[in-house]
N, C-alpha and C positions, 0 to 999 in steps of 0.2 A: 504494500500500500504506500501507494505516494502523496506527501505531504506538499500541500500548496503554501508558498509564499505571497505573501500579501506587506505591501507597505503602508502608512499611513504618511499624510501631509507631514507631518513634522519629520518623520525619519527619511523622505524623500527629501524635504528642503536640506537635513540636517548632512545627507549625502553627498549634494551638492556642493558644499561647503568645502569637501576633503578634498586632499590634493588625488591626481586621478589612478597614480597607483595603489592607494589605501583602498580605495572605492572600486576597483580590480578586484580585488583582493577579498575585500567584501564578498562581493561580489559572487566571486568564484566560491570560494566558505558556503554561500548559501545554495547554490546551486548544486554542487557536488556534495554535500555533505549533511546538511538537511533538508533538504526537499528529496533526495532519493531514500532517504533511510526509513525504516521504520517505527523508531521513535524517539524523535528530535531531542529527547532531554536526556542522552545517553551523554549528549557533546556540551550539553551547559550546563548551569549550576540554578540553584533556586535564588530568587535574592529577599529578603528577609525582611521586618518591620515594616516603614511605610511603603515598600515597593512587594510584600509578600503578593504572591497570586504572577507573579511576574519573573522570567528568566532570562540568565545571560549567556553570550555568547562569546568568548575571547578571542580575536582577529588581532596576533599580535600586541599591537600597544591599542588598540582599538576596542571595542567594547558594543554588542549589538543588544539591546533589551528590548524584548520580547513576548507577546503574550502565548502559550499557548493553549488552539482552542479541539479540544478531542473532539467536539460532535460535528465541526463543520472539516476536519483536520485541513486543517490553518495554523499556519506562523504566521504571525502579525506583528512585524516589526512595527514597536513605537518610536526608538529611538538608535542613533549610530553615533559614536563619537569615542575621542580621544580619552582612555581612562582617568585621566586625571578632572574633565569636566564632566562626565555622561553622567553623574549621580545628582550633581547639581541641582 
């Protein structure tokens, strides 16, 4: 079973942003590695307190946070960025 990716407005604009090998890279991460697999939170982590219900992904120094949704199977990128700001 194959999981679908899906962006939202902010993690598209937030995309945009990065320089265009990061966003590659991304890129490629999501393509090859969750969306063919069979269950996406094998490769991220939970994230905790005010973000519980919500997972990430590590791209490097990069950071993908994510909802995932089982009944529609869906990744739904909320957000992309550089670890140091992506908690913000």
């Amino acid at each position: 079973m194959a999981w679908t990716v899906e962006w939202d407005e902010r993690a598209i604009r937030d995309a945009r942003k990065l320089d265009p090998q990061a966003r590659k890279k991304i890129i490629k991460y999501l393509r090859e590695r969750i969306s063919t697999d069979k269950d996406p939170r094998r490769f991220g982590k939970p994230l905790l307190a005010d973000l519980s219900g919500l997972w990430r992904y590590r791209v490097g120094d990069y950071r993908i946070v994510c909802r995932i949704e089982d009944d529609k199977v869906v990744v739904l990128i909320l957000a992309v960025g550089h670890r140091s700001k992506i908690y913000d």
